[in-house]
C-alpha positions in Angstrom: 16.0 5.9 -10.9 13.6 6.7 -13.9 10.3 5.2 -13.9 10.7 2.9 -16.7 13.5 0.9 -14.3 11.1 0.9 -11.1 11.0 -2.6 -9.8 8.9 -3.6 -6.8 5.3 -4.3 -5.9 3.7 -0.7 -5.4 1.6 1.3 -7.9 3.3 3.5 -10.0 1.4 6.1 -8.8 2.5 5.8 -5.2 5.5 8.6 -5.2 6.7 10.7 -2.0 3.6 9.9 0.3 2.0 7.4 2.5 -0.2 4.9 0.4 -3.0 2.6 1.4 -3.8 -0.3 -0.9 -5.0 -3.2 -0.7 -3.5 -6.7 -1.6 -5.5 -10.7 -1.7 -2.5 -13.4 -0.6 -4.3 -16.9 -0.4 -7.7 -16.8 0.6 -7.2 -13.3 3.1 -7.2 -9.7 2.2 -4.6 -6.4 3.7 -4.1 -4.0 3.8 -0.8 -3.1 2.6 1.1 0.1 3.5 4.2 2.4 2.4 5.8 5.8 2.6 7.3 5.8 -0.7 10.3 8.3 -1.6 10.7 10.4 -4.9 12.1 7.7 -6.6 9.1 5.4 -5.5 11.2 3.1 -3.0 9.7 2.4 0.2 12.9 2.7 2.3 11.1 2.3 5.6 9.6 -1.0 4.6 5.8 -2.0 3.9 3.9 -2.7 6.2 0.9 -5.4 6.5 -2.8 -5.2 8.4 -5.1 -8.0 8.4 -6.2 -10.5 7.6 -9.9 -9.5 6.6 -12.4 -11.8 5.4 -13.4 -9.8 2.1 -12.1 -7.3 -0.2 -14.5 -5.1 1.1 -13.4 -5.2 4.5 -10.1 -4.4 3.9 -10.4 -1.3 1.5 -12.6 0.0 4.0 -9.7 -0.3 6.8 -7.8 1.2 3.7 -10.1 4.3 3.8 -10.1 4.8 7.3 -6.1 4.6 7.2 -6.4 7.1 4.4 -8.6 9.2 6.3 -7.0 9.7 9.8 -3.5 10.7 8.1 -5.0 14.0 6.4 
């Protein structure tokens, strides 16, 4: 699949790697996670944490996630 015919809700940037990110439904924050493939599909699903009151809350959580994979 090329990149100009990715469909689906993660960054573009997300390729071949966990990702952290984080995503406002309603009036709650998650954080929103994926192990993406080459081709940028998350074939393992994506996976939601939360809710957290603020945005700041959850990209924090996203950070931490971040931090204990390396």
């Amino acid at each position: 699949m090329t990149e100009g015919n990715r469909v689906g809700i993660t960054p573009r940037s997300w390729t071949a790697e966990l990702h952290h990110g984080v995503l406002h439904l309603g009036k709650r924050w998650y954080v929103v996670s994926a192990e993406l493939d080459e081709s940028g599909r998350a074939e393992g699903g994506v996976r939601l944490d939360g809710p957290y009151a603020d945005r700041e809350s959850a990209e924090a959580q996203a950070r931490r996630m971040q931090d204990t994979q390396k």
